[in-house]
N, C-alpha and C positions, 0 to 999 in steps of 0.2 A: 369499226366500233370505237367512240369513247374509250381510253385507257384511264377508267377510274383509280386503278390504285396510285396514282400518279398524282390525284390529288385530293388531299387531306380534309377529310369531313371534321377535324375536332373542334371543341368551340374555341372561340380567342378566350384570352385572360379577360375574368368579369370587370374586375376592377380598372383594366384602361378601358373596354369596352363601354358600362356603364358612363364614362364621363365624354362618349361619341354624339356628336348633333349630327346626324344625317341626311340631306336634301336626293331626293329622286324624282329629275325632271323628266317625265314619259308625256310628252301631247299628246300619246290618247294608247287608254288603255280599254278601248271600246269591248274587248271580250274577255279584260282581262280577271275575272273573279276571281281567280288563282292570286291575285297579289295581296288578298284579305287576309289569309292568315301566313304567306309570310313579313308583311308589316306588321303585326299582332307579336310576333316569334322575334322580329328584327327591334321591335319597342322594348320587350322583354328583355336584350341584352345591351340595351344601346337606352342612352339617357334620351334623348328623343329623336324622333323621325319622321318624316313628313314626305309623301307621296304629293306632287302636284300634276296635273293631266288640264287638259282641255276637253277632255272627250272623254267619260268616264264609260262605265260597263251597263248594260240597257236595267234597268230596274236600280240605276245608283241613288241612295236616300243620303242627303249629306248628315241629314240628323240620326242617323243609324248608329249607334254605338259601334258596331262593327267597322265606320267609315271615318272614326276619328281621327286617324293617320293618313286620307286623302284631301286635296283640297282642290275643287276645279278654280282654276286660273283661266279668265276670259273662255272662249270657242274655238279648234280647233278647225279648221276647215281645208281640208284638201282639196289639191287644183290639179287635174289633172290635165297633160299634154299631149296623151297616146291613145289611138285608136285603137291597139294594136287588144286582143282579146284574148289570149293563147300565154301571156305574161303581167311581169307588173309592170302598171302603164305608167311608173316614175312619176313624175311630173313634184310640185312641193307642196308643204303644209306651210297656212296662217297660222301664226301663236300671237297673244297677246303677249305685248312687252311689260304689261305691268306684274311678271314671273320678276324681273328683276327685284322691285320694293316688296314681292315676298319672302326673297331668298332673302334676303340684304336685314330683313326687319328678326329672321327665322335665326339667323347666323350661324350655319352649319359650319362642321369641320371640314365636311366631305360633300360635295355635290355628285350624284351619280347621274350622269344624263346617258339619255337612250337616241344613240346617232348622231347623225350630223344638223341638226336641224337648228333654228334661229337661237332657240334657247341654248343649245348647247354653245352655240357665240357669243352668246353676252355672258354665260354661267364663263366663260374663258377671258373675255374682255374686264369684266368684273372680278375677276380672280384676284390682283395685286388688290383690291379695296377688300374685297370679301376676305383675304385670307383662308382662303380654303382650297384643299385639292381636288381636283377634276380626275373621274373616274366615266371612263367615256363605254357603254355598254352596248353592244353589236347585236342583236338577235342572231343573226344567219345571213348569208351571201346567197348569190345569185348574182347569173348577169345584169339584169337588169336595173335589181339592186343597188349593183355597185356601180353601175354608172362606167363599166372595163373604157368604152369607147368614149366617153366624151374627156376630153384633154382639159377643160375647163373644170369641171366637176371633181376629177382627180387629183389636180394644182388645190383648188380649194380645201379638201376634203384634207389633202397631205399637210397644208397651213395648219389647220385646225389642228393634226397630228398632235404636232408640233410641240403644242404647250397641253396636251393631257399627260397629265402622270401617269394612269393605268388605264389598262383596257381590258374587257371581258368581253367574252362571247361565248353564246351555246356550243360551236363546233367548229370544226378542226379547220373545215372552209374560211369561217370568219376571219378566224387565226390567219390562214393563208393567204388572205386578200390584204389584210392590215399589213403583212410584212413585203408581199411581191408586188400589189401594186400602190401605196401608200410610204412603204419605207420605213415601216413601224420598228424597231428591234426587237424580236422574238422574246426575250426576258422581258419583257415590260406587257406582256399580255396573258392572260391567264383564260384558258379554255374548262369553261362547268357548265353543264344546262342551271340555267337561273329560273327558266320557265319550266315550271314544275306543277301537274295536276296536284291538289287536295283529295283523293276520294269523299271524305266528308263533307269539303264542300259540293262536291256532284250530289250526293244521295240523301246528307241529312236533313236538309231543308226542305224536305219533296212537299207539294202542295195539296195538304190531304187527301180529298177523296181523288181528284184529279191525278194525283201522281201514280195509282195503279197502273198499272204495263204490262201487256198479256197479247201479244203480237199474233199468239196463232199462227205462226208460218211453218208452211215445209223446214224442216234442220237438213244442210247446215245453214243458217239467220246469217247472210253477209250484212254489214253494217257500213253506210255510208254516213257523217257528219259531217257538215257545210256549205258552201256556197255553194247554189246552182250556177257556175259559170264554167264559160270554157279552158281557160285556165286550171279550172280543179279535176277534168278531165275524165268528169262524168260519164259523158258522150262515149270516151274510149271506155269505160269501165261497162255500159250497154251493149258494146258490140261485143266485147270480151263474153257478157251473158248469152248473148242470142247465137255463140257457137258453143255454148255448152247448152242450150236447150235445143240444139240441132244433133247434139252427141247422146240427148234423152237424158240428162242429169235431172237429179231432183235438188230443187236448191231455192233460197229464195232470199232479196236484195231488200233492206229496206233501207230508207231514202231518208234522211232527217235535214232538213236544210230546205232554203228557199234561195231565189232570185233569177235574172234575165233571163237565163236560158231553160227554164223550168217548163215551157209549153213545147218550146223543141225538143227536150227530152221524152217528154210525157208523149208527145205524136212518135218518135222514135219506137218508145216501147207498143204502142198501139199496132204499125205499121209492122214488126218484125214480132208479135206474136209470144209478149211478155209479158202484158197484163194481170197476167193472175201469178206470177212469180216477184212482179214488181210491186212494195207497198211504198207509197207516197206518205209521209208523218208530217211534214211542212215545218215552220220552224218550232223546236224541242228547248223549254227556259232550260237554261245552263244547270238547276238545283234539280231537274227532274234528269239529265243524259245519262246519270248511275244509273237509275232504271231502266234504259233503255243497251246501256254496257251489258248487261247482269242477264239480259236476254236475248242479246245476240251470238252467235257463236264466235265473228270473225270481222275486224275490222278492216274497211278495204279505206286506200289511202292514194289514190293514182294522182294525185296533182303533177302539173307539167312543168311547174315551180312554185317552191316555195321553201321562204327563207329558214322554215323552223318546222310546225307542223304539231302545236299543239295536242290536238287529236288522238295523235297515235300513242304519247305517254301516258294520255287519260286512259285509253283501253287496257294499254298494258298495266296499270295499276288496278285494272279491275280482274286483272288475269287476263284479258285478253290478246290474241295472237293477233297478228297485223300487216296484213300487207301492202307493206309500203315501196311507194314510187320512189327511186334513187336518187329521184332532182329534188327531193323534200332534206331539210339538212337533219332532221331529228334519223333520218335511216342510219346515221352514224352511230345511233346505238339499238340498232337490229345485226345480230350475226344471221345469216340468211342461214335456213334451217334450223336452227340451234333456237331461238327465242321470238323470231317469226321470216317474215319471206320480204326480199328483196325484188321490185319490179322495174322495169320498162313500160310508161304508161303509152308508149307512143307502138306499142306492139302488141295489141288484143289478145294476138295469139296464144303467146306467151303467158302472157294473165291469165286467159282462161285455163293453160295449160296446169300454171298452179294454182289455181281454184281448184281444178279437177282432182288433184292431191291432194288437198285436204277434206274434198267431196269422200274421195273412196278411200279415205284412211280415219273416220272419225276421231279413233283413238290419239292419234297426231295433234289434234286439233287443241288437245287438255292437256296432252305432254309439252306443246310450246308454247300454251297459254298461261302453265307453269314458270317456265322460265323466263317469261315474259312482265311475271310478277315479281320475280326476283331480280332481275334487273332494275325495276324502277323502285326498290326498297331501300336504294342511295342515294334516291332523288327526291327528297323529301322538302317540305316548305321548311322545317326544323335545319334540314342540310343547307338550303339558300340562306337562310337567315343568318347563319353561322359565317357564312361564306361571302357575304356582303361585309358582316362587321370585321372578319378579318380581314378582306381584304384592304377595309376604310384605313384599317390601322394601318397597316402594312407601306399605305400608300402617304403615311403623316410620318412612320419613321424610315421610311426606304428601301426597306427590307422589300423581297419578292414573297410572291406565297409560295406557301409551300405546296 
């Protein structure tokens, strides 16, 4: 788990703050609705700032008041290289280069860019004109991710190193990967979840009459959110059901997400005798998923990688308990038992084993969905926005954070 007290929620000083220009280059923030209100928090302490993406989040209005701090820069377009189904299939993003004459025209103090991607090399080639520092922002590791095996990828990746001032990442992996196979020096990096659920933006906006939620399901309501693919490890999270409806539990999956492997799923549950335990929801808009938090009991998280894991912070800030797959990087802030459960998505068994535990211990189920609230009470948009500007600072006069 995250050792939070390790690092400092307080705000920076207003007064250097306020006179901060901030650039954050993300090519694509396609799910990212969570980043509304901490640019809103980050504007509030910082003289300005300016989110640019290629790829915004599905329903983005640029004339929206609410999207005044975002600005789409040309189409993002990924290419992928891998057939491979079970991971991420790598391969790279198109950015438009005309991000340069908006930074350059913007003239930030601080550039924050997300990876290793095109913009992040010219926001670095540009640096001696721009005058600005480069704060280089990680989501989360993974093999595949990281590219461990390709020698080519890791020579460039450690270049780029090179001339970033700072680095940030959600978790400890990230950390780990910048300094063992990159060469990062461990002071120069700073580990906080940055990707942080709103509750308010899950639930306030719900879409009037439509946003009612009344599931009706056998308790205890497992919760699935995301991609129908095999990567997210659905598949395994079905078998894990159909040995607990062979053990006569009463229980019931509901399904929120769409894509590829959604008809092989669906004959799955047909075939082994799930149907009336399994509810299918298809895809759920991002402003209604508090409704659908609020009346599940349990959220299930088996992915077979993945760098971050959204998802499971969202529940937990709804109270919910969560069982999360150990190849997700957000599990670093689950203590197994204590604030929710710790799995092996590649061992049904097991899963259904703790399913089964919090099948016949209800009361379990609100005792760690308690402290699963409490945990994410430090991870606030308020807390990231703090935490950006001081680090901007930090990184113009040298100092580390603290």
């Amino acid at each position: 788990m995250l050792d939070a007290q390790t690092i400092s929620n307080k705000p920076p000083d207003r007064d250097l703050s306020k006179s901060l220009r901030i650039a954050l280059l993300f090519p694509t923030v396609e799910l990212g609705n969570y980043w509304q209100p901490v640019l809103k928090e980050l504007a509030d302490i910082s003289e300005r700032v300016m989110l640019y993406t290629g790829r915004p989040w599905a329903g983005f209005d640029p004339n929206d008041p609410e999207n005044i701090h975002v600005e789409v820069v040309g189409k993002t377009v990924r290419v992928n290289n891998s057939e491979s189904k079970t991971d991420y299939s790598g391969g790279y993003m198109m950015l438009s280069p005309r991000i340069i004459g908006r930074i350059l025209a913007f003239k930030p103090q601080v550039v924050i860019a997300c990876g290793f991607s095109i913009w992040t090399m010219l926001a670095i080639i540009f640096k001696p004109i721009g005058r600005w520092r480069v704060i280089l922002a990680w989501d989360g590791s993974s093999p595949n991710v990281d590219f461990r095996n390709s020698k080519l990828r890791l020579w460039v990746r450690a270049t780029i190193a090179r001339f970033v001032d700072r680095f940030i990442t959600n978790s400890e992996a990230g950390k780990a990967y910048f300094c063992e196979y990159l060469g990062v020096e461990g002071q120069k990096i700073t580990v906080k979840p940055y990707l942080v659920p709103d509750p308010q933006t899950l639930s306030s906006r719900l879409l009037t009459a439509t946003a009612t939620v009344d599931l009706q399901l056998p308790s205890p309501i497992f919760l699935y959110v995301g991609r129908l693919e095999e990567r997210k490890g659905v598949h395994l999270l079905l078998q894990a059901c159909h040995l607990l409806r062979q053990q006569s539990c009463q229980f019931s999956l509901a399904i929120a997400g769409r894509g590829p492997q959604q008809d092989e799923l669906q004959a799955y549950c047909h075939s082994h005798d799930l149907d009336d335990c399994v509810e299918w929801l298809g895809w759920i808009d991002y402003r209604q998923l508090g409704a659908y938090f609020q009346q599940a009991d349990i959220l299930v998280f088996p992915s077979l990688e993945d760098i971050w894991g959204m998802v499971t912070l969202e529940a937990m800030a709804f109270g919910k308990p969560v069982l999360a797959s150990k190849w997700a990087g957000s599990s670093e802030l689950i203590v197994d038992g204590q604030n929710g459960w710790l799995c092996d998505p590649h061992d049904p068994t097991a899963m259904a084993a703790q399913m089964r535990s919090a099948i016949d211990r209800p009361a379990l189920i609100t005792t760690v969905g308690k402290a699963a609230a409490a945990t994410l009470c430090e991870h606030t948009p308020q807390a990231v926005a703090r935490f950006l500007a001081r680090v901007s600072l930090q990184s113009i006069d040298g100092n580390m954070v603290e």
